[in-house]
N, C-alpha and C positions, 0 to 999 in steps of 0.2 A: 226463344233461345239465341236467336242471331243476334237481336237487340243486346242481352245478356253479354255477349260476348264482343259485341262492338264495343260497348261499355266501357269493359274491360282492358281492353287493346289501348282506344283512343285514353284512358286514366294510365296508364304506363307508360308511352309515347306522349304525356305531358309533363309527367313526374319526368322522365329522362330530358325534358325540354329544358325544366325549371332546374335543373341540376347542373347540364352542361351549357345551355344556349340553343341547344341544334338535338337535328335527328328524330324530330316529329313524324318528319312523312316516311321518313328511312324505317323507322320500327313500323309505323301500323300499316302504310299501305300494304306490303309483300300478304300480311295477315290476311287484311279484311280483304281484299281483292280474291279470299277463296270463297265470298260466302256473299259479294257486290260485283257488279259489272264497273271495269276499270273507270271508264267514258263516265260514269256516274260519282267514282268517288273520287278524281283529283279533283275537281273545284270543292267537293265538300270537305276533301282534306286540307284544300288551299286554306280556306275558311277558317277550320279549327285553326291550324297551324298559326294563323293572322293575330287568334285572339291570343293564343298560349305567347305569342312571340310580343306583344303590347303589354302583357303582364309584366314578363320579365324584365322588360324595360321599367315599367313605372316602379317594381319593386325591386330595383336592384338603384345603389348610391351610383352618381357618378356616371349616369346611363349616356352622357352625350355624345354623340357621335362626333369621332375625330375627322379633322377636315381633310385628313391624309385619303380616308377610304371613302372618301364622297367620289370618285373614280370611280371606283369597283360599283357600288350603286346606280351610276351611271351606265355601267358597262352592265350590268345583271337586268337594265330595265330594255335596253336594247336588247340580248338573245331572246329576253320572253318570249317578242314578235314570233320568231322563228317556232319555238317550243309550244304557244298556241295554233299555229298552222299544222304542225305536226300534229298536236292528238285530233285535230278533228277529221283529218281525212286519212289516218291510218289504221290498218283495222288492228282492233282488240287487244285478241291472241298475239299479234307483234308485239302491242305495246307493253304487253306482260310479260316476252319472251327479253325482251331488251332490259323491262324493269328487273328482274331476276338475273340475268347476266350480270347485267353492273352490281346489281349487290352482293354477289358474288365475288366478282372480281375486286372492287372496292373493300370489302370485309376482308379479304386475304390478303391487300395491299396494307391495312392496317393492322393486323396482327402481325405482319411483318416487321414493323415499326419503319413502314415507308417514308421518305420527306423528300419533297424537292429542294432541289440547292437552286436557292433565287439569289439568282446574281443581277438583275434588272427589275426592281420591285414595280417599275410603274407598266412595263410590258408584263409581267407576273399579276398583277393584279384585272387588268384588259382581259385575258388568258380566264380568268378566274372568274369574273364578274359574265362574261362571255357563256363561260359553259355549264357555270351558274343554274342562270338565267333563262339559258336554253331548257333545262334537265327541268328547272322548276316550271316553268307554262304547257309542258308536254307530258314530265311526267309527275311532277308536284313534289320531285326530288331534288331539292337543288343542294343538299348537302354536304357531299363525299366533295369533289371538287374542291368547294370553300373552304370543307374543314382541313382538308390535306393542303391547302395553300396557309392559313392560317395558323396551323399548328407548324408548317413549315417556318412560318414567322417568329416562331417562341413568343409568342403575346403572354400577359398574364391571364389566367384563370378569367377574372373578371373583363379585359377589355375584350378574348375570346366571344365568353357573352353575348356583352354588346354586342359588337360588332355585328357577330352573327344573327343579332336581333334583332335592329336597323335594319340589315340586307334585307332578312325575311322579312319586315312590316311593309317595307317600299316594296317592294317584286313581288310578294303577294298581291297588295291593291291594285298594282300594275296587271298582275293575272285576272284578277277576280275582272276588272273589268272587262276586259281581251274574252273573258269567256260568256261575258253577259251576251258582249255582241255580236260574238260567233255561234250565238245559240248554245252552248255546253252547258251554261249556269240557268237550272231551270228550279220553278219552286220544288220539285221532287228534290234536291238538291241542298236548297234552304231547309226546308224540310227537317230532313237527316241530321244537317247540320244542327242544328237548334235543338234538336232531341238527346246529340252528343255533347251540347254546350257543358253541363256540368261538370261531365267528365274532364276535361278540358282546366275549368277554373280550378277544382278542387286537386286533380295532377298536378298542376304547375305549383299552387301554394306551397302542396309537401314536398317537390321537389328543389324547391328555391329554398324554402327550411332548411333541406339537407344538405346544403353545399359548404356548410362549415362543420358536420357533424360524419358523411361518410367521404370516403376518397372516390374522389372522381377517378381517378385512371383506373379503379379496380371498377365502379360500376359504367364506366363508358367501356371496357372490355369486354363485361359479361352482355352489353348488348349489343355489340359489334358480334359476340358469339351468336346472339339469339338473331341478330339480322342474316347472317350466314347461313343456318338453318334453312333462316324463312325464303331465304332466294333461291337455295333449292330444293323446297318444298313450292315453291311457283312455279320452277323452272320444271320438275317433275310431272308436277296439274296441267301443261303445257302440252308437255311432250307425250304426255301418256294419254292424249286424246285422238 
């Protein structure tokens, strides 16, 4: 049944990948983190997230990366460092407790229709690439950050994407290794991942379909709803032990 519903999770959290660029780990980790040990699924989420995020590159026109945001990739490869030191020597239940805060707080900043006012794009993007980076090698979230700096930017639909999709292929491989040889990335790990692959290819196809067929701001809202939920439904499994 656990299988069943990992399944499930990781095929939704790819459809939402293929659709907007982002929000991979945003949707299924709060999820499956009630039914896996945290320590065990950021690298297998790194993983998934690497292959949905290489998809969307190869099937989207136009995928190349601007030489404006090779900064920001820079700056997201350096906090990894940080973000990998952090999950391996902090226990568990923090990291769950922190994960669930920020998607909390994050999810409510976006229903809000929060934006920064960037008035200095090359220290805005440091700032962004920075906490990124951090969020992704600790907690396999590197999302809320980018997207709120990015949408900040008025990009179009598609360079959004991209963009976001680069960040994620570089700072993922950059994690995956950081975790190989801090001990975190073990075959139980591989494992899992390869089990969920499917889910993964077959989410991102139909969500890259749908990017000229449903409106994105209605269904990136309905999963900023569902992410909302899920942070404090973690935040709850937390506190009520």
């Amino acid at each position: 049944m656990e299988w069943i519903i990992a399944l499930t999770i990781i095929f939704l959290a790819a459809l939402l990948k293929g659709l907007t660029g982002f929000g991979f780990a945003l949707l299924s980790l709060p999820f499956l983190m009630l039914f896996f040990p945290v320590k065990d699924l950021v690298p297998t989420i790194t993983m998934l997230s690497l292959l949905s995020s290489v998809q969307v590159i190869l099937l989207t026109k136009e995928a190349r990366l601007d030489k404006k945001e090779i900064p920001l990739q820079l700056w997201g490869i350096t906090g990894i460092i940080g973000g990998i030191v952090l999950l391996k020597y902090i226990p568990a239940e923090i990291l769950k407790m922190i994960i669930a805060i920020l998607l909390i707080l994050v999810s409510v900043a976006f229903l809000k229709g929060f934006r920064f006012k960037i008035k200095r794009p090359k220290r805005a993007r440091m700032m962004a690439g920075l906490t990124s980076g951090f969020l992704g090698g600790s907690l396999s979230i590197s999302g809320p950050p980018l997207a709120l700096f990015l949408t900040s930017m008025n990009l179009s639909t598609n360079n959004f994407r991209v963009t976001f999709s680069w960040f994620s292929t570089i700072t993922t491989c950059v994690s995956l290794v950081g975790y190989y040889f801090s001990g975190l990335l073990t075959w139980d790990n591989a494992t899992m991942g390869l089990g969920l692959f499917p889910a993964v290819i077959v989410g991102t196809l139909i969500g890259q379909s749908l990017t000229k067929k449903v409106s994105t701001h209605l269904f990136y809202k309905v999963c900023i709803w569902v992410t909302l939920v899920a942070g404090v439904s973690a935040l709850v499994s937390v506190v009520g032990r």
